[in-house]
N, C-alpha and C positions, 0 to 999 in steps of 0.2 A: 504493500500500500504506500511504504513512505517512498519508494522509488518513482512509481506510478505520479506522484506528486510528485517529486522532484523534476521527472522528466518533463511532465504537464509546466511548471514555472521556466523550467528547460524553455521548454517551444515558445511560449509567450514572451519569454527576452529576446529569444531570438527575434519572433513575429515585429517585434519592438522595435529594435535593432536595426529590423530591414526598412521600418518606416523610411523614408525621403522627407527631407522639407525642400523647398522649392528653393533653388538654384539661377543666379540668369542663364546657365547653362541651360537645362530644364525649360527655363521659360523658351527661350527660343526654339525648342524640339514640338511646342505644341502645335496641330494644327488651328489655322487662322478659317474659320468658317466664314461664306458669306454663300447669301440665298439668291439664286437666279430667278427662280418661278415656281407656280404650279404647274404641270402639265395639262393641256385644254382639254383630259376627261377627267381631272381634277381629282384622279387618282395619286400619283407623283407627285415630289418635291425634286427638284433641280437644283444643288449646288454647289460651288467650289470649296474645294480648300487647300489653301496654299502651306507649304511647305519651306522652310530655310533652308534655301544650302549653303551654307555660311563659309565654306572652301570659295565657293561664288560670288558671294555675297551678296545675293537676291534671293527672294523670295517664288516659287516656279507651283506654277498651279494646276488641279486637274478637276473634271466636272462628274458630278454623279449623278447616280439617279435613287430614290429610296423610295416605298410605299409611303404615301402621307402616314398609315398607323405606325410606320417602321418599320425594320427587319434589316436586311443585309443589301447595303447599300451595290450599285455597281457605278462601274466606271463605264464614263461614255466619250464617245469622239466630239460630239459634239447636239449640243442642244437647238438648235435650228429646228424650226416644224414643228417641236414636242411642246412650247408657248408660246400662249400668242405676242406675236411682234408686233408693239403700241405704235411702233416706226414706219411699219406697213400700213399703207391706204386700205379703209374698208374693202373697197372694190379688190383687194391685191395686187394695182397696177405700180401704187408709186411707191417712193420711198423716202423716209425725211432721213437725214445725217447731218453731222456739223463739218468744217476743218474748216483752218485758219485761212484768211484770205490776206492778202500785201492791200493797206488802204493810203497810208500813210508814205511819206517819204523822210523819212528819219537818221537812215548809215548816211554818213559819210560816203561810200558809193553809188546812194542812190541820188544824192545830190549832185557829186562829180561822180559822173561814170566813167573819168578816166583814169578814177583813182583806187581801183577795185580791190586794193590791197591796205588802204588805209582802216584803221578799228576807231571809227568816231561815231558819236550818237550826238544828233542835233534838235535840243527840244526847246518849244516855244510857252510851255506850260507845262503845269502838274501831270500827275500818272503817267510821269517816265518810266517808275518802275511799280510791280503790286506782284507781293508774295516774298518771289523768290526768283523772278526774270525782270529781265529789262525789255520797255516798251521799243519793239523793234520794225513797228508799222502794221504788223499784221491783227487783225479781229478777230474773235472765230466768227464763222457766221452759216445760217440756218439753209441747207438745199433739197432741193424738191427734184427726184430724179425719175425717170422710167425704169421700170425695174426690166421690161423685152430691150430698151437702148438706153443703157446705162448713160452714157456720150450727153443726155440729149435733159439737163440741170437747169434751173432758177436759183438763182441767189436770192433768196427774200432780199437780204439786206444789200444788195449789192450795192458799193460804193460809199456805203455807210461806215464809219469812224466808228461804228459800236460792236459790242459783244455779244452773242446769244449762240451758247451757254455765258453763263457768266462766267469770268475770270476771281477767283484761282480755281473756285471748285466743282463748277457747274458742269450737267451731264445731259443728257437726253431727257432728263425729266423738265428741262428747261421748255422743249418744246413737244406738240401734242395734235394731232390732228382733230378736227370736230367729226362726231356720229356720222353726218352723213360723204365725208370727206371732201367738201367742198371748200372747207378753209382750215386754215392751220394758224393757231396761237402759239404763241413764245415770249419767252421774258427777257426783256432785255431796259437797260439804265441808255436812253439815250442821251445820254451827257459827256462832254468831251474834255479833255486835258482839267484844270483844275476847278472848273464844275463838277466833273466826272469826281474826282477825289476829296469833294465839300458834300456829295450828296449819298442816300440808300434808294432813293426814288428809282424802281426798277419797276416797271409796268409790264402788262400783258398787252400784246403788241396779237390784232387778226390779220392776216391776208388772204385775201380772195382769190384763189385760184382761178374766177373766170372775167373778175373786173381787173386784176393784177396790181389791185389796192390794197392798202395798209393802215389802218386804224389802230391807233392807243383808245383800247376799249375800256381801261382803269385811270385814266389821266384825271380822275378828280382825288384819286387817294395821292398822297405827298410821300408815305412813305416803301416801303416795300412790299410789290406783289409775288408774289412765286406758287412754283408746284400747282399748276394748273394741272386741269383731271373734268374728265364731264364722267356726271351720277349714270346710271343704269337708266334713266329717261332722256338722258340728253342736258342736264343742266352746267354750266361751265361752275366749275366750285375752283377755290385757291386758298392761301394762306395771305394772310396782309397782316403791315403793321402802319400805324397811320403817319407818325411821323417821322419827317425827315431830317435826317442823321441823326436818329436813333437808332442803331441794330441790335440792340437788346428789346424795344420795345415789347408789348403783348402783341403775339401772335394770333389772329382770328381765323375760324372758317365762316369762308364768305361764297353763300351759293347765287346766281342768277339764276330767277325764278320770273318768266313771266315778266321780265324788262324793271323786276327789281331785285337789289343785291341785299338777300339775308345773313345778319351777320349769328351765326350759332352759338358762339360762343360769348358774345358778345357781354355777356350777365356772371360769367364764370369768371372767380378769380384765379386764374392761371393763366401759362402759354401753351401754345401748340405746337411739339415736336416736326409732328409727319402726322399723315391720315389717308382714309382708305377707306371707300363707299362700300357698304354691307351690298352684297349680289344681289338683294332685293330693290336696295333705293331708299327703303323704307329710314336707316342710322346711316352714322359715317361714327368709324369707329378713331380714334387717335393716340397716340402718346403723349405724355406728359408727365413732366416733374412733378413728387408730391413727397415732402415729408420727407425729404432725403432717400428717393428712388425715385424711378420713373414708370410708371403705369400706362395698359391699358384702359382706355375711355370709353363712353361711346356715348353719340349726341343724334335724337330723332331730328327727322327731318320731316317737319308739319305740314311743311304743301301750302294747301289754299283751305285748309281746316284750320277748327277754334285753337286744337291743342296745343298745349303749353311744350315749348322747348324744355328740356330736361337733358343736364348733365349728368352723368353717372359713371362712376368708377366700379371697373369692371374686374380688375385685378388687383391683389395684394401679396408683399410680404417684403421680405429682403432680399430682393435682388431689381434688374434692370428690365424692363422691358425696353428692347432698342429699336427695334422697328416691326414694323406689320410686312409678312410677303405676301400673303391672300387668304382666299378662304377655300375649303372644302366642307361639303358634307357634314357641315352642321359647324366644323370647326377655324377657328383663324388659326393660320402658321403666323407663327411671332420669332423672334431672335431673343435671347435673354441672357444677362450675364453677372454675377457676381464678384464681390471681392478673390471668390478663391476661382473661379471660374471664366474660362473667355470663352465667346459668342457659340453657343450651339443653339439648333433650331428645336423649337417646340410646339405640339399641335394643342390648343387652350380649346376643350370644348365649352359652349355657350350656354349651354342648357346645361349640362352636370357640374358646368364650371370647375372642371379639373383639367391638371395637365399631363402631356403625354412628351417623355423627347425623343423627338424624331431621331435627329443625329449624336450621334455619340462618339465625334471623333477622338477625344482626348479621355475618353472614361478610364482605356487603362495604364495611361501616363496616372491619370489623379488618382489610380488606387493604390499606387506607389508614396502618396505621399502627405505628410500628416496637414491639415488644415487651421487654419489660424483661426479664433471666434471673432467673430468682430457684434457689439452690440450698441442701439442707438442709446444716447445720454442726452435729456436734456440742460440745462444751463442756464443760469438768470444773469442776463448782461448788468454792466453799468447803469442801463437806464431801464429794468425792470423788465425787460422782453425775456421769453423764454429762447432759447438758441436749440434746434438740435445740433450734435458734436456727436461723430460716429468716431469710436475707440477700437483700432483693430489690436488686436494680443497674440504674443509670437506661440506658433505651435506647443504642444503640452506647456501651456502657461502654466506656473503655479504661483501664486499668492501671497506666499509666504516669501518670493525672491523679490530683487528689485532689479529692475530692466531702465537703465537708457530708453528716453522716450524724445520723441520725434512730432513737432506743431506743421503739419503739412497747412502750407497756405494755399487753396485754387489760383489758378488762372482766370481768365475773361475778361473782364471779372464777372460778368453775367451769364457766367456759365452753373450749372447745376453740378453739385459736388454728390451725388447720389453712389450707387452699388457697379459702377463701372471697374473695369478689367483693361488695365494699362498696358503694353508689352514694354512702358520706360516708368512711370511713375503708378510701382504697381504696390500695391500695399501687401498682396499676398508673401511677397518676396524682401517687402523691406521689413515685416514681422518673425519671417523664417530667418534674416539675418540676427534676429533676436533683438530688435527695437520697436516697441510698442508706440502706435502710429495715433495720432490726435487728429480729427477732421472736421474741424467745424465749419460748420451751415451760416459761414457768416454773411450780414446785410451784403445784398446784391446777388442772389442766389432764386431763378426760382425752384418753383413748388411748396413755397411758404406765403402765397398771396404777394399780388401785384407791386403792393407799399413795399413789403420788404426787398422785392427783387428789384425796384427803383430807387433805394436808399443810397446805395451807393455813388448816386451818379453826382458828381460835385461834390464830395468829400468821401476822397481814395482815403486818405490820412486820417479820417475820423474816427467816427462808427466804428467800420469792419476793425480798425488797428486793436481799440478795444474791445471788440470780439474775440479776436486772437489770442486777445492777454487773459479775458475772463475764462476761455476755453481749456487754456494750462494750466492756468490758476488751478481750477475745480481741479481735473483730472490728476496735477501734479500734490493733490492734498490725500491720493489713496496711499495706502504704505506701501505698493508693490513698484509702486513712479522713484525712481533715481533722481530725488532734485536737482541734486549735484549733475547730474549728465544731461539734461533738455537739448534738444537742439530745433533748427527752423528750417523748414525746407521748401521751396517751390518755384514757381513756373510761370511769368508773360507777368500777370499783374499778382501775380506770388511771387515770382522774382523782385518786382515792384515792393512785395511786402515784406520780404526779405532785406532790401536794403532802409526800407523806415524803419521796418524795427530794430537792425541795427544801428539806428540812434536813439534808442527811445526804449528800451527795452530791460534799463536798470540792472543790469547784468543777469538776466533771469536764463539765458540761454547760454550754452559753452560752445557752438558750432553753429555756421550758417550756413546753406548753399542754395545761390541763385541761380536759374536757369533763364535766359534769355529774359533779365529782366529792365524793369524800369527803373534810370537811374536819376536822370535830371530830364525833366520836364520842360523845361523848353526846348534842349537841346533834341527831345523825342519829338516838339512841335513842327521843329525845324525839319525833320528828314524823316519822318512814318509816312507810309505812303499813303495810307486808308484816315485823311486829314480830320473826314467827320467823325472818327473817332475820339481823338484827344479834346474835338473844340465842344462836344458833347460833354465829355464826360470829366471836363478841368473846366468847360465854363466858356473857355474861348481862347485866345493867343494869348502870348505874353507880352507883347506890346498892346495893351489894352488897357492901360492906366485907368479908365474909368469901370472897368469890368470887373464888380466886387467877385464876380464869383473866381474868372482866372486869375488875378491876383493874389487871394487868398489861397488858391491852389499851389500857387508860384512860389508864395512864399512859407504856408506852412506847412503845405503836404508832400513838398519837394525832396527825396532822400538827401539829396546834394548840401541844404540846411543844417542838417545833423551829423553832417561824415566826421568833423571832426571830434563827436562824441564817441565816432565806432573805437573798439577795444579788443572786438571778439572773433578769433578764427575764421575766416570767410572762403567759401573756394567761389568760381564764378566761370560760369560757362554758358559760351555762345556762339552762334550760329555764323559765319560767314554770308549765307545769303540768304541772311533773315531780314526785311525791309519791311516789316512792320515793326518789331525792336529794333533797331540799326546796331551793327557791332561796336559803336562808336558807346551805348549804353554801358556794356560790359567793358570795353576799353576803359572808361573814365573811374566806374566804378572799380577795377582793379587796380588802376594807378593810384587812385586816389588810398587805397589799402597799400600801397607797397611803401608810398612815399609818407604816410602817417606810421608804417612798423609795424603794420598788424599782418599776423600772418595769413597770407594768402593762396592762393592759387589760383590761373587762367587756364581752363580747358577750351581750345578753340577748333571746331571743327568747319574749315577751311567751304566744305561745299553743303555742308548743313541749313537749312531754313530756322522757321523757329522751333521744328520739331527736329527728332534725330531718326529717321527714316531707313536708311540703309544697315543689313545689319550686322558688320563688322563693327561699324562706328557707335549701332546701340550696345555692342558689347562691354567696350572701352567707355562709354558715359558710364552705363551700371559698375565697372571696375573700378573708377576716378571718383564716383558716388560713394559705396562703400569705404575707399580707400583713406576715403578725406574722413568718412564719420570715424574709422580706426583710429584715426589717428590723432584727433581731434577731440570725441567726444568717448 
């Protein structure tokens, strides 16, 4: 008997033993899911998943095909015919596509053509540059082909200075044929050099295929139209937001109905991710932030009847709902993702309101490896509001020990900090290094109602800063939090937060690290390329002596104010062809660390944007990431 038990605690240490915590090694072996379609008898799910080959240093992908209930997936050559193509003319004759077209005359060669070897760029205004390219004359723009004589195209926009899709991110979803295929919408910002980069005003644009006219069919809204989509009767439905140069605004669904535009959401304190009309007509189902995740929605669609519009939340729990791929047979395929989890597909039935997951490409990576808890906390600020602050805990946490702990600050800043799954700022991975991660729901966040998601705008330095503080505070008051070891870490306008609260921060932290962040505020005024950004959300330029609100930005919410109070460990790392942060951010803020004595570090990745993409180079950020908190905190 006593061997029997010996052996039994035997196997259990071992079983123990063999556990895994997650590795960046690890991380990058997972497959990267994304959903192509349903198949049109709405049997099948369609889709990829990419794979690293890090010898490579690309990412190479392959297409499948799985029953919507699941089972074993296969692999296929290709997905053509098996869903429907939105790109295809009802009729099947034509065909919509984008590519870039030359509008402009910009090189240096195209000015002197006999200078074919010269590298010069000649601009007469703004949006020379947006992303992570330099404006080099070409647009994309929207064409209309014969699919029997390929040869035989319409350039909607032809000759037009504009974009559709949009530039950086824009896809086919930009443009959409109508029911009976006689005209075709598209979104497009017709504004040029530094209009173009003062405004969001991006309309849906019809052309008429047999008048060879072009109508701005939203030119009364100012701020941004997009994802156009006509319902199951024929209604053109889209997303808006109303003002311009706002890009965080609240997102609406807005259907045309009978020659007027129903806004659905209009009563709901939220925004609107993405959306996706129920096969009936009857709902349109959407995503959104709530409560520190992101849910599915779904909002009726009343018609020319008394009933009352109703919001309704459809899903719950701790994780992400990230997008909608369709419906079948009673059920929506959704995408969903957690802290310890990246995107695999799931079938949500509607009526038993449970879920099924379809794809399981990484299930037996993660049974390999032990999971970190992560649980929501709330928080009572400075000024009496509750905060949620998600607390994630390193693998077999126990309680009794103290962990080094880590104040993740978001980016956007109007971005949602909910149950997402990073392949660089991943929490799964920075808890298995054994540091307990702090994330709080600070002002300017949605999925906590409108107020708060607009709080931030005109004081970066406020509010959120003491957010920050009240969210470590609490958390750093359990006995298993290492006071002595705190550190700050983040990203765009977390990098931002990262260099104020290095002046401001009473030595509460022993390590900082910025990632492409904000450092001087005018000097970002000067050179970002997306202009309505900064004059949004600082107020306005800095030459604007009478502009209470950029001034006060200029002068107190500026990191650059404080640098000579920093003291504390800093590394800093940025992007080469990041033009929305300019490198010039990360330059100053490091120099300005080098020649004050504190110790520093510049990571600079030469062909990087503001994210770190390629995956050589994410391996060497998470190396340089760790490497600094060893050493440091």
């Amino acid at each position: 008997m006593k061997r029997i038990i010996l052996l039994t605690l035997s196997l259990m240490s071992i079983t123990a033993f063999s556990q895994e915590v997650m590795t960046k090694e690890l991380l990058w072996k997972l497959g990267r899911v994304s959903p192509v379609g349903v198949t049109k008898d709405g049997k099948n799910l369609i889709y990829k998943v990419g794979r690293t080959e890090m010898d490579e240093n690309k990412i190479n992908s392959k297409i499948y095909q799985i029953p919507i209930d699941g089972g074993t997936p296969k692999e296929i050559a290709d997905y053509k015919g098996l869903i429907v193509d939105k790109n295809i003319s009802p009729d099947g004759k034509m065909l919509l596509s984008d590519q870039a077209v030359k509008v402009n005359k910009v090189l240096g060669k195209d000015l002197y053509p006999t200078m074919g070897k010269s590298d010069v760029y000649v601009f007469d205004a703004l949006d020379y540059r947006h992303w992570d390219t330099w404006n080099d004359g070409t647009h994309n723009h929207v064409f209309i082909s014969e699919i029997a004589q390929p040869e035989k195209t319409i350039d909607l926009l032809k000759d037009e200075p504009y974009d559709s899709p949009q530039k950086p991110f824009g896809g086919d979803e930009d443009y959409i044929w109508s029911p009976d295929g006689k005209k075709v919408v598209y979104v497009s910002k017709k504004k040029f050099g530094t209009d173009y980069a003062m405004s969001t005003n991006t309309d849906l644009y019809e052309y008429d295929l047999e008048t060879k006219q072009t109508k701005n069919i939203t030119e009364a809204n100012k701020g941004y139209d997009t994802h156009p989509t006509y319902s199951p009767n024929g209604d053109l439905t889209w997303l808006q937001m109303k003002r311009d140069g706002y890009e965080a605004d609240k997102n609406d669904i807005i259907v045309r109905f009978k020659g007027m535009d129903m806004n659905l959401t209009a009563n709901w304190d939220g925004t609107v991710d993405s959306y996706q009309w129920a096969p009936d007509g009857k709902k349109i189902y959407f995503i959104a932030a709530v409560d520190g995740t992101v849910q599915l929605f779904e909002v009726n669609f009343p018609g020319m009847t008394r009933i009352a519009i109703q919001v309704r939340q459809v899903t719950d729990g701790n994780f992400d709902v990230t997008g909608i791929v369709g419906f079948a047979a009673g059920k929506v395929l959704l995408t969903r993702t957690d802290f310890n989890h990246a995107t695999e597909i799931y079938a949500y039935d509607l009526k038993k309101a449970s879920w099924n997951q379809v794809t399981k490409v990484n299930n037996d990576l993660y049974a390999k490896v032990t999971m970190s808890k992560s649980e929501k906390r709330y928080v009572t600020t400075t000024d009496g509001k509750k905060m949620l602050v998600w607390v994630v805990y390193p693998p077999n946490f126990d309680p009794n020990k103290k962990y080094p702990t880590l104040l993740y600050c978001q980016g956007g800043p109007q971005s949602a900090l909910t149950q997402f799954y990073s392949f660089r700022w991943n929490f799964q991975l920075m808890a298995a290094e054994g540091y307990i991660v702090v994330a709080p729901n600070r002002r300017g966040m949605p999925g906590h109602g409108v107020a708060w998601n607009e709080a931030i705008s005109k004081d970066w330095g406020g509010k959120p800063m003491e957010d920050y503080l009240n969210a470590i505070d609490d958390v750093a008051k359990e006995k298993y939090v290492d006071k002595a070891r705190l550190g700050a870490v983040g990203a765009s306008y977390g990098g931002y937060s990262i260099f104020y609260l290095a002046g401001i921060h009473n030595n509460r932290f022993k390590t900082f690290i910025s990632h492409c962040g904000v450092f001087n505020l005018e000097s970002m005024y000067g050179t970002t390329e997306e202009v309505f950004f900064p004059t949004w959300d600082t107020g306005g330029a800095y030459w604007e002596k009478d502009n209470v609100d950029a001034q006060k930005a200029m002068k107190d919410f500026n990191p650059i104010k404080n640098v000579s109070k920093w003291n504390t460990p800093i590394l800093v790392i940025q992007g080469g062809k990041d033009y929305r942060v300019p490198i010039g951010q990360g330059q100053e803020a490091f120099q300005a660390a080098q020649l004050l004595g504190v110790k520093s570090r510049f990571v600079y990745f030469p062909e990087e944007n503001h994210w770190v993409t390629k995956p050589q180079n994410a391996q060497v950020w998470q190396g340089e990431f760790f490497r600094w908190l060893k050493e440091t905190l």
